[in-house]
N, C-alpha and C positions, 0 to 999 in steps of 0.2 A: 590386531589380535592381542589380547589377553597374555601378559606374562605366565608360562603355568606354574611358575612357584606364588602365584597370587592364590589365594584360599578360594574356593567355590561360596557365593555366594547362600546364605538359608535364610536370607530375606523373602515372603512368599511371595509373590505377585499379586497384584492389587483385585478386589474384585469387582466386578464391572456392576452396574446397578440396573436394573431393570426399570425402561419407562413406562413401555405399554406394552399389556399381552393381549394375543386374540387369538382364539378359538377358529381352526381354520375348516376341518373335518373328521367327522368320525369313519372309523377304519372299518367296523368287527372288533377285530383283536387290539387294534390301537389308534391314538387321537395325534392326531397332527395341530400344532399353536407355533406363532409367531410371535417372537418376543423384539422389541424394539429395546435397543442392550444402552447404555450410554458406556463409551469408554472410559476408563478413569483416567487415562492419560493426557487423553485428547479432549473429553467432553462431548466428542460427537456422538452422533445417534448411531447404529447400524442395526440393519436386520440380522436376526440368527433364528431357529426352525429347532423345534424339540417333537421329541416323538414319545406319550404318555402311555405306559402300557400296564395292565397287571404283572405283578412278580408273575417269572418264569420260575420249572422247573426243569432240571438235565438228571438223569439217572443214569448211574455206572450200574449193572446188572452182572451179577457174577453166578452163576451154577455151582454145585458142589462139585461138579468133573473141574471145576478152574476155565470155564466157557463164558466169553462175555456175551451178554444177547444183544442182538445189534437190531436194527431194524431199515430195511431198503426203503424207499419213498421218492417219489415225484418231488422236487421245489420250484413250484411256479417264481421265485426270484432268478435261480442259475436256470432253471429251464432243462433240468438236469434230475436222474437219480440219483441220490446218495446213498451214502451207507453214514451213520447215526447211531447215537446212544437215544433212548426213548428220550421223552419230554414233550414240554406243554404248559401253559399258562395254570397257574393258580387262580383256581375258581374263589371269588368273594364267601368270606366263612371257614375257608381249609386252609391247615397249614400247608407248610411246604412238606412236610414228612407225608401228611396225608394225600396230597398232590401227585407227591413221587411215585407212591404204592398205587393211585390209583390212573394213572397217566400208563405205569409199566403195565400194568394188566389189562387195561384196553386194547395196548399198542401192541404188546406181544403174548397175551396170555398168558406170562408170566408170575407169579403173585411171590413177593418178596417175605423171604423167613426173617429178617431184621432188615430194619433201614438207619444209614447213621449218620448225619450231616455233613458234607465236606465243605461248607463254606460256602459263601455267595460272594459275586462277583456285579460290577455295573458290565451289560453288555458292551457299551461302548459312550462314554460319559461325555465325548461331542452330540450327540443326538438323544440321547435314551436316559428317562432318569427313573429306571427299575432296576430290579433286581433280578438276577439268575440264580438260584440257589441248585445246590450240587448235591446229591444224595450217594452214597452208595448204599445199593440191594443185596445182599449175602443170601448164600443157601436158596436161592430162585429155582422153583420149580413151578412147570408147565401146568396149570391148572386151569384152563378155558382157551375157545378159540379167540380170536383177534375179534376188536369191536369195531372193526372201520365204520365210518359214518360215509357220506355221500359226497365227501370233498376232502377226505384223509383214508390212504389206503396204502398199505403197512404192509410188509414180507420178514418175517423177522430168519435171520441168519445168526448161526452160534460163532462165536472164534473165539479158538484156544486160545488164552492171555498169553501164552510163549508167542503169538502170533503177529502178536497187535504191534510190534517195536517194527519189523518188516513194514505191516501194511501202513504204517503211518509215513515211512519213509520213502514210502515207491506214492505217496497222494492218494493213497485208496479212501482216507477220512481226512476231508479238508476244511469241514466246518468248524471253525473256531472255537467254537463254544464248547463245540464235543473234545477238542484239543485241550480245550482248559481245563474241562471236566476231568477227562482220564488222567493230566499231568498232576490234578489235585488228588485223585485214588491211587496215581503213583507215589507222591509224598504219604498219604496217608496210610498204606501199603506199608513201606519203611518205618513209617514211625512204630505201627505193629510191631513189630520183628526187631524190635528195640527191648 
């Protein structure tokens, strides 16, 4: 064990070099490749697995009542309903601002009075090497019904922002992404009010 009057280490870790990659399957939504890594320590080979996707988008939706718009959905991963912040891939050609605006108003017929960037994030930088970009929506009002398509079907549900510190704490919203999302419209919230 390390003495802890010893300094922490800001030497980075080495980066491992790529031998060979290959293309293993397309998804839909994402492409699965196998990368043969050489380690720098050791020089061995080892397999490791990437999952290539377009930039996402996640949207915080807020009403002028201070209502976030959430949306219920089927996830064939958990096998499960959720409850969500809208989102969806970034189609080739659109930004992410453009994304956001147009991902919330499919998803809940909502159409956003300003959209303002809260930052992106890697999903998760062992597998995934895209992007989640975070929007919040201000002043959302209900302007069309929902656009499900024939493999995405949508319920959208309001809650009071005084709400959402309960539902998060009882696991009412346990998807990550929507967790990071809100915890960055939390900061961003605060920095306002500055």
């Amino acid at each position: 064990m390390a003495n802890q009057d010893e300094a922490v280490s800001t030497v980075a870790p080495p980066v491992w070099r790529v031998l060979e990659e290959e293309h293993l399957q397309h998804c839909k939504v994402f492409d699965v490749h196998k990368a043969t890594m050489e380690s720098p320590l050791t020089g061995e080979p080892h397999p490791f697995y990437r999952i290539e996707s377009p930039p996402w988008v996640n949207i915080v939706a807020l009403t002028e009542a201070e209502e976030l718009v959430l949306i219920r959905q089927f996830r064939h991963g958990s096998r499960v309903v959720t409850l969500e912040i809208p989102g969806g891939l970034v189609d080739p050609g659109e930004t992410p601002e453009f994304a956001g605006g147009r991902e919330l108003l499919e998803e809940t017929g909502y159409r956003a009075g300003r959209l303002e960037s809260l930052g992106s994030l890697n999903p998760n930088p062992a597998l995934f090497a895209n992007r989640v970009h975070m929007q919040v929506a201000l002043d959302c009002v209900q302007e069309q019904e929902i656009q499900n398509t024939s493999t995405e079907h949508t319920m959208v549900e309001l809650l009071p922002l005084a709400e959402l510190p309960a539902v998060l704490r009882e696991g009412g919203i346990d998807h990550a992404l929507v967790v990071a999302a809100l915890y960055a419209f939390d900061l961003w919230r605060r920095e306002q009010a500055l």
